[in-house]
LOTOR-162790 format. One record per residue (C-alpha): x, y, z. Coordinates in nm, 4 decimals. Each point is the difference from the previous one (the first is absolute). Layout:
! residues N
+----------+----------+----------+
|     east |    north |       up |
+----------+----------+----------+
|        X |        Y |        Z |
...
+----------+----------+----------+
This chain:
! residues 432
+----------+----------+----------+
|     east |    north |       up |
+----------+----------+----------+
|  -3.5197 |  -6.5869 |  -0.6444 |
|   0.1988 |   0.2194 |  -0.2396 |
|  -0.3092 |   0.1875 |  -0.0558 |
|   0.0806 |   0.0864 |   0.3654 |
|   0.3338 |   0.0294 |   0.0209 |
|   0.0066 |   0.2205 |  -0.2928 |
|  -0.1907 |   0.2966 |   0.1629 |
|   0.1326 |  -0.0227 |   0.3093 |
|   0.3695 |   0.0226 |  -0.1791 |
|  -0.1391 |   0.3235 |  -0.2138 |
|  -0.1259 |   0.1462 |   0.3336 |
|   0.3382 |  -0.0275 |   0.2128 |
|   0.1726 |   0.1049 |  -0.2634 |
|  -0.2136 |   0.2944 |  -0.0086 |
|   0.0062 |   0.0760 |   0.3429 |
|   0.3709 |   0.0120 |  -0.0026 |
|   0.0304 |   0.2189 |  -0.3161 |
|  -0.2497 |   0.2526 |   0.2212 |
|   0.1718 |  -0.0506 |   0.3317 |
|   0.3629 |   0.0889 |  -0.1590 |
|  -0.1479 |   0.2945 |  -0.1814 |
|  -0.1651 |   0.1287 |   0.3529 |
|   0.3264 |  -0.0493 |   0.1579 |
|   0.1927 |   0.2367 |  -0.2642 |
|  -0.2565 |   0.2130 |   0.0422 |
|  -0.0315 |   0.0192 |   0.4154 |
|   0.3967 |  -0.0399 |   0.0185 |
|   0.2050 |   0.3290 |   0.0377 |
|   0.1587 |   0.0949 |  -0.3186 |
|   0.4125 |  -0.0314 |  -0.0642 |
|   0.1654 |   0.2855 |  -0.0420 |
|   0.0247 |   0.1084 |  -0.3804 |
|   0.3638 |  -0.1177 |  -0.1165 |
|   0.0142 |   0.3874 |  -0.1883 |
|  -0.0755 |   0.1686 |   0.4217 |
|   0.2549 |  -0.2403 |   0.1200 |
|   0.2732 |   0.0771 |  -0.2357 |
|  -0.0807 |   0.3612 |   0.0433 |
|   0.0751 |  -0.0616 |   0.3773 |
|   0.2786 |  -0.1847 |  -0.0838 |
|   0.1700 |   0.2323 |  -0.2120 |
|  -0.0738 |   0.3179 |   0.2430 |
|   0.1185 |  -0.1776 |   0.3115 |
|   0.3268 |  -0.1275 |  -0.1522 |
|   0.1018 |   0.3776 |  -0.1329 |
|  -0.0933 |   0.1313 |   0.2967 |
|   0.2543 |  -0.2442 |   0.1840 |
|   0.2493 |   0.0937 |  -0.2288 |
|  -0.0304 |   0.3641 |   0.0380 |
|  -0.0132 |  -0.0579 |   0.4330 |
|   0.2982 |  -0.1924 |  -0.0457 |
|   0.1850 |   0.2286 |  -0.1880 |
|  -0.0770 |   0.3000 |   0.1816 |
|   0.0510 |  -0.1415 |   0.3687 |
|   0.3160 |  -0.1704 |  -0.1119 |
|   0.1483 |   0.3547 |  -0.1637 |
|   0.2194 |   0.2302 |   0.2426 |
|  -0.1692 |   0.2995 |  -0.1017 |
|  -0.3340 |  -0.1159 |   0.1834 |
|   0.2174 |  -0.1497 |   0.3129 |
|   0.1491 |   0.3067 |   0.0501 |
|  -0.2376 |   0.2652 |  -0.0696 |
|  -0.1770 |  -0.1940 |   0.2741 |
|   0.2358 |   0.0026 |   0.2393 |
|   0.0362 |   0.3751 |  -0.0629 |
|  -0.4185 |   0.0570 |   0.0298 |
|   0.0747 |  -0.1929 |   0.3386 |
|   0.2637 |   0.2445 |   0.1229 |
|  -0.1675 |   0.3035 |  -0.1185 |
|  -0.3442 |  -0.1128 |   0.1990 |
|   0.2015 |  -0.0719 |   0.2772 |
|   0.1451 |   0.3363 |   0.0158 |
|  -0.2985 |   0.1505 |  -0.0211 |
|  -0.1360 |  -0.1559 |   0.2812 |
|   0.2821 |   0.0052 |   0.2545 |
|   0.1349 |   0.3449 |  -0.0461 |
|  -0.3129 |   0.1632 |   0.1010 |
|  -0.0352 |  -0.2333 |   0.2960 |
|   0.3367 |   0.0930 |   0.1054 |
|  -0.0733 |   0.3358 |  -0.0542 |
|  -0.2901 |   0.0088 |   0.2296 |
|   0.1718 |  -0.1949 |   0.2656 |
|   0.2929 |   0.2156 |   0.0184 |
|  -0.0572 |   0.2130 |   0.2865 |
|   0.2337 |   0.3268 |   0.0159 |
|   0.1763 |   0.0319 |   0.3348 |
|  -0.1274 |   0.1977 |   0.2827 |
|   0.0323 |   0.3816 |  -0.0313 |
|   0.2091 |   0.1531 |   0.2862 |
|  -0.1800 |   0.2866 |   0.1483 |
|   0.2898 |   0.2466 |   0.2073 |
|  -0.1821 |   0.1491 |   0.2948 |
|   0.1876 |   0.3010 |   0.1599 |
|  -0.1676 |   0.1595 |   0.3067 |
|  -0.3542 |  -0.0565 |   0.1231 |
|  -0.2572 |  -0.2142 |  -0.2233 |
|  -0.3584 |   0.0383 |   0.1579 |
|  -0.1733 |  -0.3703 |  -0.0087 |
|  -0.2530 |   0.1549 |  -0.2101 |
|   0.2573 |   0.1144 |  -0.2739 |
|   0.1580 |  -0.3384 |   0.0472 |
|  -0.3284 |  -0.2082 |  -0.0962 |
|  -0.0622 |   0.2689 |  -0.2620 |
|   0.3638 |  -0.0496 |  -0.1461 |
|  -0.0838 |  -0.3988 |   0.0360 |
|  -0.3203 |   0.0360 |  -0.2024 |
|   0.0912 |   0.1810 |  -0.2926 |
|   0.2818 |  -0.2880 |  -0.0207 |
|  -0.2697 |  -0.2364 |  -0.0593 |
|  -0.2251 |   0.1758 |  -0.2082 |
|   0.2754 |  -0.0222 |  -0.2571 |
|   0.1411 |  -0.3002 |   0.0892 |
|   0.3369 |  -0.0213 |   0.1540 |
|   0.0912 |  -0.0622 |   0.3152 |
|   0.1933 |   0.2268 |   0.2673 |
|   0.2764 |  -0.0418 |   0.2474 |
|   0.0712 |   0.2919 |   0.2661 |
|   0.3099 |   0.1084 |   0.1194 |
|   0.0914 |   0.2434 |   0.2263 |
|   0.2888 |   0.2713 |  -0.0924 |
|   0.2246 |   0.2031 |   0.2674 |
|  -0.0302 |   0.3314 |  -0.2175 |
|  -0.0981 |   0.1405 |  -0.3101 |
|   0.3555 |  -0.0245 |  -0.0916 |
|   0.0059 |  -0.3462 |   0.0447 |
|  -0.2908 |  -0.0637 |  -0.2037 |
|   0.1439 |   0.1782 |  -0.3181 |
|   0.3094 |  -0.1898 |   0.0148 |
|  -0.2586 |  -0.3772 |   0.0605 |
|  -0.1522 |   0.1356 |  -0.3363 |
|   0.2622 |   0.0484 |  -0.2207 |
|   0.1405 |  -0.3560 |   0.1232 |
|  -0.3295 |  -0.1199 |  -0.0757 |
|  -0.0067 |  -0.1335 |   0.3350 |
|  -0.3399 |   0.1460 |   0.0610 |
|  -0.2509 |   0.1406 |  -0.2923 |
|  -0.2192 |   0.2879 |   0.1269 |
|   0.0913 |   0.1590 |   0.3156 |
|  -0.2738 |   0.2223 |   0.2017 |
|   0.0552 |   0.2708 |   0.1454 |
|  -0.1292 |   0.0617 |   0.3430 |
|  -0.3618 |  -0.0442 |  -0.1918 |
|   0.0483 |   0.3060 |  -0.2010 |
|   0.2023 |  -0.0901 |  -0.2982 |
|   0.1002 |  -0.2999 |  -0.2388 |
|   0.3607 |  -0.0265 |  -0.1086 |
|   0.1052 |  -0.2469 |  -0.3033 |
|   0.3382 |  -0.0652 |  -0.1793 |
|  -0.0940 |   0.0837 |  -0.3504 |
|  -0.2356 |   0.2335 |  -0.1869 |
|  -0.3365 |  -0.2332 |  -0.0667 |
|   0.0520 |  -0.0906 |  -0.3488 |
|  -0.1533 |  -0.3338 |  -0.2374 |
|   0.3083 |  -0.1478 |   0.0050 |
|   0.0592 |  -0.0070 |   0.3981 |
|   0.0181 |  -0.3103 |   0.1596 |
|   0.1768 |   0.0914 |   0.3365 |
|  -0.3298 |   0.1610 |   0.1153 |
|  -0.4383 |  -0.0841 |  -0.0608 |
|  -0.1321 |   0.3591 |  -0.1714 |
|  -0.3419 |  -0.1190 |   0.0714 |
|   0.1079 |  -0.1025 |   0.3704 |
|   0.1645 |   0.3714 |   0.0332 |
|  -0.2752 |   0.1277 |  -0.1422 |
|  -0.2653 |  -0.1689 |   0.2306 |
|   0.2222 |   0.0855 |   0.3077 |
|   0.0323 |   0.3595 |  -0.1223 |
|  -0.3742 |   0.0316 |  -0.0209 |
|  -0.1139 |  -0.2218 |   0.2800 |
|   0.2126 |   0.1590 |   0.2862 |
|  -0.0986 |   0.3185 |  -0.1159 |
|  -0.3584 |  -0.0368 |   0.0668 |
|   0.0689 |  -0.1731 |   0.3080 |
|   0.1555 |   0.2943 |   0.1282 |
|  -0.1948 |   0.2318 |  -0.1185 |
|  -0.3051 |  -0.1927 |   0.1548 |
|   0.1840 |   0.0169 |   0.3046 |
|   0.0866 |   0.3956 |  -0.0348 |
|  -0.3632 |   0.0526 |  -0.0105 |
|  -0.0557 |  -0.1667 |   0.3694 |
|  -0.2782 |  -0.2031 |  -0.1732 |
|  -0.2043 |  -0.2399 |   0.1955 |
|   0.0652 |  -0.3698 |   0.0191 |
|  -0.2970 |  -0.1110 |  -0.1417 |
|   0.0254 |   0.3050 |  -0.2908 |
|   0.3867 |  -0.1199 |  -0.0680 |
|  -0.1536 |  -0.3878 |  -0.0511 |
|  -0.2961 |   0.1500 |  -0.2455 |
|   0.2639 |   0.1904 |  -0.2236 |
|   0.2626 |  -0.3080 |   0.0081 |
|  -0.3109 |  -0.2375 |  -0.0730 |
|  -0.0462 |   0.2056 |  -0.2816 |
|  -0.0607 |  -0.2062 |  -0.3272 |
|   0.0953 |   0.0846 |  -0.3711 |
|  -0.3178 |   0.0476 |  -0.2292 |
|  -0.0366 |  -0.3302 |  -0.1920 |
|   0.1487 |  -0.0223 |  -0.3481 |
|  -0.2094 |  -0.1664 |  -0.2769 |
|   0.0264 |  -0.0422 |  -0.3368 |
|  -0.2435 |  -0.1322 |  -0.3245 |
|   0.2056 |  -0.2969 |  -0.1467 |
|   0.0616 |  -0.3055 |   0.2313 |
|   0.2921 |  -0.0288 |   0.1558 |
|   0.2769 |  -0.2413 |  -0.1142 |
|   0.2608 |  -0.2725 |   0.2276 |
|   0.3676 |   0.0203 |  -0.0775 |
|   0.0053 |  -0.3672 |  -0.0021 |
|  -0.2641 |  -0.0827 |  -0.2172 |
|   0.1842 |   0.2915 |  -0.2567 |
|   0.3488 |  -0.2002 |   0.0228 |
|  -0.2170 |  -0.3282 |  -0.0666 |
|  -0.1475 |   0.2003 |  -0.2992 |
|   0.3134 |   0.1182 |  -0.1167 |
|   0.1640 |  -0.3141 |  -0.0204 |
|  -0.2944 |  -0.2105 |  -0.1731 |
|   0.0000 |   0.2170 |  -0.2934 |
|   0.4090 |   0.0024 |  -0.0539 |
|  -0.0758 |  -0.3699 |   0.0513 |
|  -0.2368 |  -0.0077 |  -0.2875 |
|   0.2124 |   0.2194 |  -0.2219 |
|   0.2875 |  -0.1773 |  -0.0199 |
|  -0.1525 |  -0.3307 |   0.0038 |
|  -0.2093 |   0.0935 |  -0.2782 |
|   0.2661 |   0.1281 |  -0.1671 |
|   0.2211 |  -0.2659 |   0.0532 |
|  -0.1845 |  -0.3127 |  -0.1170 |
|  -0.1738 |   0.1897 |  -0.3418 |
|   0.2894 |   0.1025 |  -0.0960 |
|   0.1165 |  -0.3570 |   0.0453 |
|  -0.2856 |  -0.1386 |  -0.2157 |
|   0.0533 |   0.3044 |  -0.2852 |
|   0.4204 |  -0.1296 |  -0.0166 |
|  -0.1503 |  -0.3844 |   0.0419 |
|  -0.2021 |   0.0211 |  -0.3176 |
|   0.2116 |   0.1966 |  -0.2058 |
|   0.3137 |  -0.2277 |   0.0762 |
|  -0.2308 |  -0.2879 |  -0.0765 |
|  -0.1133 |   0.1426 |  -0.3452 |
|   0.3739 |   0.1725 |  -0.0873 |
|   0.1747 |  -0.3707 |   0.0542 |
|  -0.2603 |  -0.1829 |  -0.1689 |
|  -0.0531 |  -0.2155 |   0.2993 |
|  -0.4015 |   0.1105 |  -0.0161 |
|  -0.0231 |  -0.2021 |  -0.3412 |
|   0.1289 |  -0.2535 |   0.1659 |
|  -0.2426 |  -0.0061 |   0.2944 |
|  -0.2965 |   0.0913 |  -0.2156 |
|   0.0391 |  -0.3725 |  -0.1728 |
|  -0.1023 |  -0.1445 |   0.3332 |
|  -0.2362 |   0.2749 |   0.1520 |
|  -0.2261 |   0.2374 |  -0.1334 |
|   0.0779 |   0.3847 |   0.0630 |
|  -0.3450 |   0.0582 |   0.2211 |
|   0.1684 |  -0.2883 |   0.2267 |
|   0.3676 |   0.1472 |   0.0092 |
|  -0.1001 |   0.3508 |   0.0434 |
|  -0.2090 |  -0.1166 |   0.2508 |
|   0.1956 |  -0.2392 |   0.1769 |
|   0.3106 |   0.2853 |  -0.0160 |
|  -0.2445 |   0.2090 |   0.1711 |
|  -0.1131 |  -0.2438 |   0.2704 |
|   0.3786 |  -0.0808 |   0.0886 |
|   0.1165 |   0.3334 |   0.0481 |
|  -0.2943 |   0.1312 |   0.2048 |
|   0.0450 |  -0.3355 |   0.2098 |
|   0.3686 |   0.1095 |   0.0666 |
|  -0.1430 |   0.3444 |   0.0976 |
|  -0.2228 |  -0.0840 |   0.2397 |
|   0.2527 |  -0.2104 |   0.1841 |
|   0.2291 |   0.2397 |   0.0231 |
|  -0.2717 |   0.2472 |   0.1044 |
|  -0.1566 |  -0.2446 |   0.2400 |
|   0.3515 |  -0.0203 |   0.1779 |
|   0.0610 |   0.3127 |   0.0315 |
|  -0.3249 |   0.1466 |   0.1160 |
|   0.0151 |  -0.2975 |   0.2688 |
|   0.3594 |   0.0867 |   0.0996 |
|  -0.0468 |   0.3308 |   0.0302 |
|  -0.3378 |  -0.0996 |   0.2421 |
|   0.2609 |  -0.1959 |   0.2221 |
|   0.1949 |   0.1754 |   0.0151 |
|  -0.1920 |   0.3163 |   0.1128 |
|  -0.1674 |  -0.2434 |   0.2360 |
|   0.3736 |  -0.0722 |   0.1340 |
|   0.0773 |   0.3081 |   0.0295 |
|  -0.2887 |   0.1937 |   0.1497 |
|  -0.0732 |   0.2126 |  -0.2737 |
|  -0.2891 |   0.1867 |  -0.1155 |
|  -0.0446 |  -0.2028 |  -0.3219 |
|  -0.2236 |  -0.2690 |   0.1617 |
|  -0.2741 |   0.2707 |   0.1736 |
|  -0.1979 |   0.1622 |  -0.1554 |
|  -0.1441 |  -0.0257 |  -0.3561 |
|   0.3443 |  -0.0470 |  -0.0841 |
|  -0.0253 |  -0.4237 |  -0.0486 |
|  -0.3051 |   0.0990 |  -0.2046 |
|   0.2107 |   0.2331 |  -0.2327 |
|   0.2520 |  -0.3266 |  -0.0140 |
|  -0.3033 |  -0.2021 |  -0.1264 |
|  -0.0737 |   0.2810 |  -0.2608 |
|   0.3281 |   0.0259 |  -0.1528 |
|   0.0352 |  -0.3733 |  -0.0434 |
|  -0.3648 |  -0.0149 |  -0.1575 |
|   0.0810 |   0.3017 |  -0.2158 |
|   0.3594 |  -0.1395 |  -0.0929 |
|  -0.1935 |  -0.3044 |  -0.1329 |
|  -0.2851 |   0.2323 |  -0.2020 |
|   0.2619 |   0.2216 |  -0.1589 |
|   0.2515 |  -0.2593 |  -0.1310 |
|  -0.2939 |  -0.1460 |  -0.1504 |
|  -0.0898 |   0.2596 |  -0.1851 |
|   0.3283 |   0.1514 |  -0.0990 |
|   0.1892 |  -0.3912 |  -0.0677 |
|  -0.2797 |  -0.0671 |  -0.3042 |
|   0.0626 |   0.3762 |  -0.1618 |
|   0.3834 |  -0.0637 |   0.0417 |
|   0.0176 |  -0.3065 |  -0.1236 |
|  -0.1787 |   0.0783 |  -0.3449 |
|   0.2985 |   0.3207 |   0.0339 |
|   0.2840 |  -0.2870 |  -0.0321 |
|  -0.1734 |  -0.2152 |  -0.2677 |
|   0.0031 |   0.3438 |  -0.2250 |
|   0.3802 |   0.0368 |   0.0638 |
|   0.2952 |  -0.1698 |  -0.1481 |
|   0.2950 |   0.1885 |   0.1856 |
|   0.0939 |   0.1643 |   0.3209 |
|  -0.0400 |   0.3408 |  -0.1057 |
|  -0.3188 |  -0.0669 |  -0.1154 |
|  -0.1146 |  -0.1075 |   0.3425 |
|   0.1754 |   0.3099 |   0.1097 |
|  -0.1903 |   0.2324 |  -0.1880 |
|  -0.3270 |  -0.2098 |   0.1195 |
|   0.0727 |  -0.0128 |   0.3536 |
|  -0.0565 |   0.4007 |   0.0809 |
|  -0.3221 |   0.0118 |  -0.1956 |
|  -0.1365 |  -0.3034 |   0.2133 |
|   0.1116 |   0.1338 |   0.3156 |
|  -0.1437 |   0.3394 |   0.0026 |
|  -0.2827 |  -0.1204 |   0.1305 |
|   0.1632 |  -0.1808 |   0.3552 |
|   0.2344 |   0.3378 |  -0.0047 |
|  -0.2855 |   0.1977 |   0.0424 |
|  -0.1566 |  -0.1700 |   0.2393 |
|   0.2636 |  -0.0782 |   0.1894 |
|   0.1003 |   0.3676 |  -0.0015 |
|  -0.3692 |   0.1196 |   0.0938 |
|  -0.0140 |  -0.2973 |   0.3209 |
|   0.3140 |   0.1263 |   0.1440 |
|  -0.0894 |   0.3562 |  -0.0165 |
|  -0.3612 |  -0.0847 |   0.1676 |
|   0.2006 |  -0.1969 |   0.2615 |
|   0.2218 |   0.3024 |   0.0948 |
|  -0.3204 |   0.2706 |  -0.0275 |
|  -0.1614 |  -0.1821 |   0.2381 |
|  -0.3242 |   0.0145 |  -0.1354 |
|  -0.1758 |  -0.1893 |  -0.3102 |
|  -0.1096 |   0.2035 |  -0.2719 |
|  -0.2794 |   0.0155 |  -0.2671 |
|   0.2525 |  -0.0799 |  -0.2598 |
|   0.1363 |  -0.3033 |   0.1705 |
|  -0.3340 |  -0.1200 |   0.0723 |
|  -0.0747 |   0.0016 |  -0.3236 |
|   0.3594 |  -0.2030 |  -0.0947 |
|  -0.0987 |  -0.2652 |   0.2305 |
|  -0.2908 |  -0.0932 |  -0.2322 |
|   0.2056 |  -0.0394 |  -0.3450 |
|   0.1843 |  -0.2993 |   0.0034 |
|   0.3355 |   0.1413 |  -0.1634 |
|   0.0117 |   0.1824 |   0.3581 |
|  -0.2302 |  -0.1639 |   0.2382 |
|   0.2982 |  -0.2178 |   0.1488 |
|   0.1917 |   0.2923 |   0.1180 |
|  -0.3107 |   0.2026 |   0.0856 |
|  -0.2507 |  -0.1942 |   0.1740 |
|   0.3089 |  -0.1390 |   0.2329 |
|   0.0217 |   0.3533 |   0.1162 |
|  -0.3438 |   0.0186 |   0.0689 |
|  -0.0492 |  -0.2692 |   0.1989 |
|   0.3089 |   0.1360 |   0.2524 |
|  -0.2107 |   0.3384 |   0.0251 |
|  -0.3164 |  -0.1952 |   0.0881 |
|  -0.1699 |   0.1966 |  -0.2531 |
|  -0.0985 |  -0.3311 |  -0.2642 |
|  -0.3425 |  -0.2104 |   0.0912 |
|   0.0244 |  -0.3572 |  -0.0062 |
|  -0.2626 |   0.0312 |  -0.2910 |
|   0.2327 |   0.2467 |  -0.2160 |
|   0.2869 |  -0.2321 |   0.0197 |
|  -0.1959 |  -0.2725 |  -0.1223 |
|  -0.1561 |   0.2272 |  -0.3060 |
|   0.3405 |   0.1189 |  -0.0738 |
|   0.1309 |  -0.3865 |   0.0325 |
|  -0.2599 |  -0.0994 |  -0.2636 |
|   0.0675 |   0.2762 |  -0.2033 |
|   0.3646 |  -0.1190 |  -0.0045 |
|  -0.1033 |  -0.3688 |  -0.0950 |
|  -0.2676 |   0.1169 |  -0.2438 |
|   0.2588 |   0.2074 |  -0.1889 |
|   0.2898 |  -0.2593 |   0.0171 |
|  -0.2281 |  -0.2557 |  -0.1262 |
|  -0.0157 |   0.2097 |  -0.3139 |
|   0.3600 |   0.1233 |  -0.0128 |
|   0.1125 |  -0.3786 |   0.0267 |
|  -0.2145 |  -0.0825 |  -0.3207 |
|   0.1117 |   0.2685 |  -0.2102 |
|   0.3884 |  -0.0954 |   0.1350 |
|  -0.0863 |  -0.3406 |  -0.1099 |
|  -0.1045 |   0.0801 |  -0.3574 |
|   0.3267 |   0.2697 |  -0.0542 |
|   0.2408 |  -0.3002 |   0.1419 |
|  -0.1717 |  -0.2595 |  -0.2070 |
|   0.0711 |   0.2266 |  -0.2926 |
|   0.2690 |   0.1424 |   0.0542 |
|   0.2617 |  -0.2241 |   0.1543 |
|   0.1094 |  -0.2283 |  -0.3235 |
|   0.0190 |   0.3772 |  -0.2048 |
|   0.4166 |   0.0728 |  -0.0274 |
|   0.2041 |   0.2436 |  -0.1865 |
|  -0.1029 |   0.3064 |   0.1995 |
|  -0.2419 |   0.1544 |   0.2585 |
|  -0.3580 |  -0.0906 |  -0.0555 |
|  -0.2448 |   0.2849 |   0.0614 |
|  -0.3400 |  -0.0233 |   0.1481 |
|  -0.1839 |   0.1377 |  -0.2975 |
|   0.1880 |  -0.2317 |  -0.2219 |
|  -0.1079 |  -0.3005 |   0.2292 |
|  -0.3694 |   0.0569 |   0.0017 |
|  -0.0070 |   0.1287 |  -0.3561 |
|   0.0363 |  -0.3433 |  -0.0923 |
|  -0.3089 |  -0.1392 |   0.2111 |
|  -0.2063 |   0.2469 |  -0.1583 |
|   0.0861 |  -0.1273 |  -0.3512 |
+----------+----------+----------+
């Protein structure tokens, strides 16, 4: 019996030796305890930097001012628009044929205002309505115009272009009618059209420029905001000796990157709340930002707010770790931002040409520049959906290998004290 037993004992045993084996095997792994400290680590300093930043008054308030300065933008034109200018009072004195009448009416609307008639005793009487500004143009028993004041840029009493139109529209009228033309001739020469006017580049909306305009001073100082946050973040931390401190815990990869992680969180909050206020708000209003390609520009800028802070956050965060004091960072800062100056420079002066360029075409393809340049594109309608995703992946590609070369001048350079640490000093010693 034991000659039995034995066996069948070996063989269960054996079975369940190869049955818990399979089971390690089949069963999903755990997590590595050196990728879940990593996670750890990141996730905690980026809490501590989102924390810190949304609690400060500097980011509550330079909020609420982005807020105000979007909502300005997007009112006062509205206003603008929907301000109509009151009627302007036409002075008739003596006879006004019905044809002169509609012709007066029409050149009113072709450059839009709107006219009220009233009749005068005398000529006399007229002169005295306009200097009380009581009326604004007085006419003249169809053969002359009479204003207040000389037509100057500054006159606001009187329309040049509607004394203008009147001067030039009654004129032909009556000339048409000194020539005792035929009904059907008079309706040919007023149907008269002007030649159409063409022209090579596409044409451009006023809306979609403002929308333009906006995104990229957006992206400015939002860019320049939050890196200069992380350049004054890691210097203070290195200058007070608080990084030794944290370094004990965390490794430098993991607090660079979790620095990183919690500012650009914090920035695409606030970015995120403003684009969708000022979207509302337009909406609320009835304003031009919502039609269009405009919402699409909106998009853009948020996308490109997100591309450029990650490339510029990793390059100004190895800048802090090589300074120890604040005019150190000073004399950083303008080197770093050359780059976001010039494009920033070169997107506003596209949005006010009108047209995009060679040159900026060519800026919205390098990512030091793209996220002011391709923006701008994208509100002139002249950027494919296939070039903004090559210049996206350019962007990515490149930041990938800015953030590794950040990484290894932090690493190295963030315990180093008693004085600036240069570049060539930092990677002189890897190459040892």
């Amino acid at each position: 019996m034991k000659f039995v037993l034995i066996p069948v004992l070996v063989v269960v045993a054996a079975l369940r030796i190869w049955t818990r084996r399979r089971r390690r095997q089949t069963s999903p792994r755990s997590p590595r305890p050196w990728l879940t400290s990593i996670k750890s680590a990141v996730g905690l300093v980026a809490v501590r930097e989102m924390r810190e930043r949304l609690r400060g008054r500097i980011f509550k308030v330079g909020t609420v001012f982005i807020l105000v300065v979007v909502a300005a933008a997007i009112i006062i034109p509205v206003l603008h628009n929907n301000s109509r200018q009151p009627p302007q009072k036409i002075g008739v004195v003596g006879n006004l044929p019905v044809s002169f009448r509609t012709t007066v009416e029409s050149s009113a609307k072709g450059v839009g205002d709107t006219l009220q008639f009233v009749a005068e005793p005398s000529v006399k009487h007229a002169k005295v309505d306009l200097r009380s500004g009581r009326i604004d143009i007085a006419i003249i028993n169809g053969l002359q115009l009479v204003i207040g004041h000389p037509l100057s840029a500054t006159n606001s009493s009187v329309d040049a272009q509607l004394v203008l139109a009147l001067a030039k529209n009654v004129g032909f009228a009556r000339a048409v009618q000194a020539a005792h033309l035929s009904t059907s001739q008079s309706e040919t020469l007023a149907a008269a059209k002007a030649l159409p006017v063409t022209s090579i580049e596409s044409g451009r909306k006023r809306a979609v420029d403002s929308t333009s305009l906006i995104g990229v001073i957006l992206i400015f100082v939002m860019l320049s905001q939050y890196n200069t946050w992380i350049l004054i973040g890691v210097m203070e931390e290195k200058s007070s000796r608080v990084i030794e401190v944290l370094l004990s815990a965390v490794r430098p990869i993991q607090l660079l990157t979790g620095k990183v992680m919690g500012i650009g969180l914090v920035a695409l909050a606030q970015a995120s709340l403003i684009v969708a206020f000022a979207l509302a708000l337009s909406r609320a209003v009835g304003s031009n930002l919502t039609h269009g390609t405009a919402p699409l520009v909106l998009v853009s800028t948020l996308v490109w707010l997100v591309l450029g802070y990650a490339f510029y956050s990793w390059v100004y965060a190895a800048a802090g770790s090589m300074a120890e004091r604040q005019d150190q960072v000073q004399s950083l800062a303008l080197p770093l931002s050359l780059p976001m100056i010039f494009g920033y420079v070169m997107a506003l002066t596209q949005v006010s040409s009108g047209y995009p360029t060679t040159l900026l075409k060519i800026l919205a393809y390098l990512p030091p520049t793209a996220p002011f340049a391709m923006p701008v594109l994208v509100g002139f309608g002249a950027a494919t959906w296939w070039e903004f995703l090559s210049s996206v992946l350019i962007s990515v590609a490149c930041t990938v290998g800015v953030a590794r070369v950040a990484a290894t001048v932090y690493r190295r350079s963030i315990l180093r004290t008693g004085g600036r640490v240069r570049v060539r000093e930092v990677f002189s010693d890897a190459w040892r």
